[in-house]
Every structure is written in C-alpha cells, then in structure tokens.
PyMOL CGO cylinders between C-alpha atoms (Angstrom):
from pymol import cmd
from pymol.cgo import CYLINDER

trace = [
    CYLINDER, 1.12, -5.19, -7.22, -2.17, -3.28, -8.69, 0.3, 1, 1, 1, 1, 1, 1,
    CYLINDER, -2.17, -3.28, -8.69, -2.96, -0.05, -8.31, 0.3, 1, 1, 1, 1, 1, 1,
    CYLINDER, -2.96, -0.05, -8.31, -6.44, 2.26, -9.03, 0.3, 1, 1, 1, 1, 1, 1,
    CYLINDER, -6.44, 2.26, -9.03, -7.39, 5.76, -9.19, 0.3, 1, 1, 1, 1, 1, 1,
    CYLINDER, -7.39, 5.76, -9.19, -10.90, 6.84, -8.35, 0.3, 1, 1, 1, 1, 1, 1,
    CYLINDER, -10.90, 6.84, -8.35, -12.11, 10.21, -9.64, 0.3, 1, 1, 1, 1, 1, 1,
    CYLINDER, -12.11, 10.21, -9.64, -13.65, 11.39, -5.99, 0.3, 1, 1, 1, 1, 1, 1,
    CYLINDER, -13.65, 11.39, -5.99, -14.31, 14.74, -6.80, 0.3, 1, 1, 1, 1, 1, 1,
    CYLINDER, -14.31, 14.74, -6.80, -13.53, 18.22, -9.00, 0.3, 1, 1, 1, 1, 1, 1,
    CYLINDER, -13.53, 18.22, -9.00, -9.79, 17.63, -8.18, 0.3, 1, 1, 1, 1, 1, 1,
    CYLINDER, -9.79, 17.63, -8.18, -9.42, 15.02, -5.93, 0.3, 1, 1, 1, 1, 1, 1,
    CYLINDER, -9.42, 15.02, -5.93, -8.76, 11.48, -6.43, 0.3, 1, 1, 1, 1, 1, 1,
    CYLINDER, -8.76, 11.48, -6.43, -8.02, 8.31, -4.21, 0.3, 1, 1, 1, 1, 1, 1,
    CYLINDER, -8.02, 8.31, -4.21, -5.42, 6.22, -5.22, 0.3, 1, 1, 1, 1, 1, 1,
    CYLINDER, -5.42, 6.22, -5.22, -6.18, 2.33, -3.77, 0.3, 1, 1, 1, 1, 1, 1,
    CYLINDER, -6.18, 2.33, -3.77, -3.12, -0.16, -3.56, 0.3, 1, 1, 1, 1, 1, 1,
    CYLINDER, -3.12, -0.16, -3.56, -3.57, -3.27, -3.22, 0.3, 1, 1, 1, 1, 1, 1,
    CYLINDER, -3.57, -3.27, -3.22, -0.40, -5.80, -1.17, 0.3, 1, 1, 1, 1, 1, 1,
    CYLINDER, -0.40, -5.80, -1.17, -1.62, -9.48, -1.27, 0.3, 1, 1, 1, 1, 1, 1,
    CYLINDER, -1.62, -9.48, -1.27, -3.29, -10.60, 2.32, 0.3, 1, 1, 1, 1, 1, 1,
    CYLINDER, -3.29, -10.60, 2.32, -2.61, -10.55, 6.21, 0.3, 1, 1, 1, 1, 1, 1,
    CYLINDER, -2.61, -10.55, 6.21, -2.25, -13.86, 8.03, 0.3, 1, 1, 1, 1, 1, 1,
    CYLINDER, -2.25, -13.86, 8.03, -5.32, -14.37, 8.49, 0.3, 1, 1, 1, 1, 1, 1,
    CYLINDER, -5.32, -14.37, 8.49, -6.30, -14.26, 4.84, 0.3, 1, 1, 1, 1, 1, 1,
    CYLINDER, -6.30, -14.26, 4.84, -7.66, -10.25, 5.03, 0.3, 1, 1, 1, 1, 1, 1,
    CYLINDER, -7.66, -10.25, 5.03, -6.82, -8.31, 2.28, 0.3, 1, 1, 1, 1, 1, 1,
    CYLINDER, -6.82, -8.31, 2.28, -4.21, -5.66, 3.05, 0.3, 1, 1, 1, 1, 1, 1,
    CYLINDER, -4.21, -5.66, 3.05, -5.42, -2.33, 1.16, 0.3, 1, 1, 1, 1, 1, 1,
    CYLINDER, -5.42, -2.33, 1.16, -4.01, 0.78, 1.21, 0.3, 1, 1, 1, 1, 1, 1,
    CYLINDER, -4.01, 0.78, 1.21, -5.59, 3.76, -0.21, 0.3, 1, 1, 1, 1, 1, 1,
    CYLINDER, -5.59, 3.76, -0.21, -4.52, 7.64, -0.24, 0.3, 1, 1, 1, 1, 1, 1,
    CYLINDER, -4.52, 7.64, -0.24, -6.51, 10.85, -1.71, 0.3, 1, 1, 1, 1, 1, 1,
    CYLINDER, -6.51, 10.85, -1.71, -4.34, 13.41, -3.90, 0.3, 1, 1, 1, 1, 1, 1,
    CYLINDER, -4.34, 13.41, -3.90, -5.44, 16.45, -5.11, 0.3, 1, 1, 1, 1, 1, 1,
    CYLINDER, -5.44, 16.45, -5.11, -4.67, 17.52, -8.97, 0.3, 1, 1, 1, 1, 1, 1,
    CYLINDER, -4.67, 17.52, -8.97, -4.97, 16.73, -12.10, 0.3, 1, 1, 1, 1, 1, 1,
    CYLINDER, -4.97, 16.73, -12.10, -5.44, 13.22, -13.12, 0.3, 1, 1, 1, 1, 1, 1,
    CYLINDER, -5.44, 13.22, -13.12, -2.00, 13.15, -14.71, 0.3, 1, 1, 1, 1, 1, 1,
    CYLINDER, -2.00, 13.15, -14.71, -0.76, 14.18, -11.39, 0.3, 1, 1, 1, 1, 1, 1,
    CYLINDER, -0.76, 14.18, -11.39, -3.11, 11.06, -9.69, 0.3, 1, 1, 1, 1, 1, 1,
    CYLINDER, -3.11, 11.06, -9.69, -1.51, 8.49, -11.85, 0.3, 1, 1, 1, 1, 1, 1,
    CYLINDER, -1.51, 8.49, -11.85, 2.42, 10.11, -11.26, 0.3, 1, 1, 1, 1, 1, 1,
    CYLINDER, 2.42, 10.11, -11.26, 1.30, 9.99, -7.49, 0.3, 1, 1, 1, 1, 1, 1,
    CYLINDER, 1.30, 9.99, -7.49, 0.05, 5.94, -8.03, 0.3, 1, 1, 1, 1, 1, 1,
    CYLINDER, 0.05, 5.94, -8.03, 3.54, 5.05, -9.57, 0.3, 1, 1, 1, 1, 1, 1,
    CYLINDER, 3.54, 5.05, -9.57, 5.05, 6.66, -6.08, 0.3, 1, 1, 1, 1, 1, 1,
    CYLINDER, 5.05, 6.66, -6.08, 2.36, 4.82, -3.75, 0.3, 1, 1, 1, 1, 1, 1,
    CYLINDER, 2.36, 4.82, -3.75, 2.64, 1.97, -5.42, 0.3, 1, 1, 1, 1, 1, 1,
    CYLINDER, 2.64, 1.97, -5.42, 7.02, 1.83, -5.06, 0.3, 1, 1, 1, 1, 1, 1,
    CYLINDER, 7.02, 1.83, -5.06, 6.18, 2.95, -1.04, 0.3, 1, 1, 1, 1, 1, 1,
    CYLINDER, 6.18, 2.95, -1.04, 3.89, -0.14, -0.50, 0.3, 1, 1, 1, 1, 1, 1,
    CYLINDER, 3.89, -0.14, -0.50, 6.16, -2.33, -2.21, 0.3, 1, 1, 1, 1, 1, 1,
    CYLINDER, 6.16, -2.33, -2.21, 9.12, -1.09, -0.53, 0.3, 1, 1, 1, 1, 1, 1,
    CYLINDER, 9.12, -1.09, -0.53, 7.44, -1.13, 3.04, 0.3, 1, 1, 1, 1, 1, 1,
    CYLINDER, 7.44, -1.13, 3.04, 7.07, 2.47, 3.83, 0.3, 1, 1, 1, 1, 1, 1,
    CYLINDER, 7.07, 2.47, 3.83, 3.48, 2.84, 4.23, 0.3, 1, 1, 1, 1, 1, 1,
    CYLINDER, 3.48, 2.84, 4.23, 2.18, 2.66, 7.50, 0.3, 1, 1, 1, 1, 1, 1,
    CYLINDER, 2.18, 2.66, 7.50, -1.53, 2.22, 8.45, 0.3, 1, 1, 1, 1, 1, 1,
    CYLINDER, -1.53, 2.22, 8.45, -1.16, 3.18, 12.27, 0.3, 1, 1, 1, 1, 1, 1,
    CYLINDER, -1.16, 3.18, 12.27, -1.77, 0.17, 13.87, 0.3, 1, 1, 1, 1, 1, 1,
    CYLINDER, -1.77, 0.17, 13.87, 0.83, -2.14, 15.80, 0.3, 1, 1, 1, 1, 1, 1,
    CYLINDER, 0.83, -2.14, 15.80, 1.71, -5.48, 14.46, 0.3, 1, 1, 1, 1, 1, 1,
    CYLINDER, 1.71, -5.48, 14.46, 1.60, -8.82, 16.42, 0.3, 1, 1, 1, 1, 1, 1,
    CYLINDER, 1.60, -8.82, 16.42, 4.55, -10.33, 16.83, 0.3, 1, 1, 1, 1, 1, 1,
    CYLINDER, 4.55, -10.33, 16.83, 4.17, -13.10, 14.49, 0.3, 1, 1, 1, 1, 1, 1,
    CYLINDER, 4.17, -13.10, 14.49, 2.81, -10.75, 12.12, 0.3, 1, 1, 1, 1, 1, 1,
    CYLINDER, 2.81, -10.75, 12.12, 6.66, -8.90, 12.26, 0.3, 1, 1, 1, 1, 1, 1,
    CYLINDER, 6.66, -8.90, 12.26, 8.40, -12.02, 12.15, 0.3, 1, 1, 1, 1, 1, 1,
    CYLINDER, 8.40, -12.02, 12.15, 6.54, -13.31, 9.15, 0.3, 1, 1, 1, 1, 1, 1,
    CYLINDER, 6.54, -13.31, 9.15, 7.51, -9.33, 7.26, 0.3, 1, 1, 1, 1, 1, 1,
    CYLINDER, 7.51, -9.33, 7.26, 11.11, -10.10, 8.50, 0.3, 1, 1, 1, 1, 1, 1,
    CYLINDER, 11.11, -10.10, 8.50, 11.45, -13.18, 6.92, 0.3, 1, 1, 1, 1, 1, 1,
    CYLINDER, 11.45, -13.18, 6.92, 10.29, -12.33, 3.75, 0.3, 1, 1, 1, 1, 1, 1,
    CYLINDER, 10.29, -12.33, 3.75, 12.44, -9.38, 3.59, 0.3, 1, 1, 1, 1, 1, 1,
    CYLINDER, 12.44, -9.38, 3.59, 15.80, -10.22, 5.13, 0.3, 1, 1, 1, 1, 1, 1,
    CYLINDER, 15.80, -10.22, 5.13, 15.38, -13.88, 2.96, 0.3, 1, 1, 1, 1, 1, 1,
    CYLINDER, 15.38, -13.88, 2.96, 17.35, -15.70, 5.95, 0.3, 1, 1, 1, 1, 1, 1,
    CYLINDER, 17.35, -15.70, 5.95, 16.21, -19.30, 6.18, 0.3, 1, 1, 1, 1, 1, 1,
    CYLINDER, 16.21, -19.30, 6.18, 15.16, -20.11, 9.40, 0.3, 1, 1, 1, 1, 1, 1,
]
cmd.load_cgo(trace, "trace")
C-alpha cells in the first residue's frame, strides 16, 4: 500500500493513501492534513498508512451490503 505527502502549506501537509479499488473499479483514496514538520508528516504517513491497512479509517459514508460482505470475506478468510 503507497503512501504520499504533499507540502500544502508553511506547516501543513496532506498525507494521501492509497487502498486498491471499490467494486465498481473506483479508486479508494484516503487522504488526511497534519500539521508539523515534515519529519512529523512522514511519522504521521507510517501511522495512516498501518490504519488503512488495518481497517480503521472511516470516510463517513455507509456501505452497501455487498460492499460489507465482500470486506468480510477478505478479512475473516472463511471460504464461502
């Protein structure tokens, strides 16, 4: 999973994450501003990055059903 930082302005930068694609091919991107140094950007990146991976980011929309299902197979690895 890839990660960038974009310098955004004196101390502010937004960190961009990027998790594969929906199912309906759209990319899912995930992005989040910091404020700091750029050392502190790229320690920030290393956490966003583990939270995407892990699942804990949350854009604030509801999933579909089939959208869940698809997450819960992937992540429980049951064969169904």
């Amino acid at each position: 999973m890839a990660g960038s930082i974009e310098k955004r302005g004196k101390n502010s930068y937004r960190l961009t994450v990027s998790e594969g694609f929906d199912l309906n091919g759209n990319p899912m991107i995930h992005r989040k501003t910091v404020h700091g140094t750029k050392k502190d950007a790229e320690v920030e990146l290393a956490k966003f990055v583990t939270e995407v991976q892990n699942g804990l980011v949350i854009d604030g929309k509801s999933l579909k059903f089939s959208e869940f299902t698809e997450i819960w197979k992937r992540t429980c690895s049951i064969n169904i």
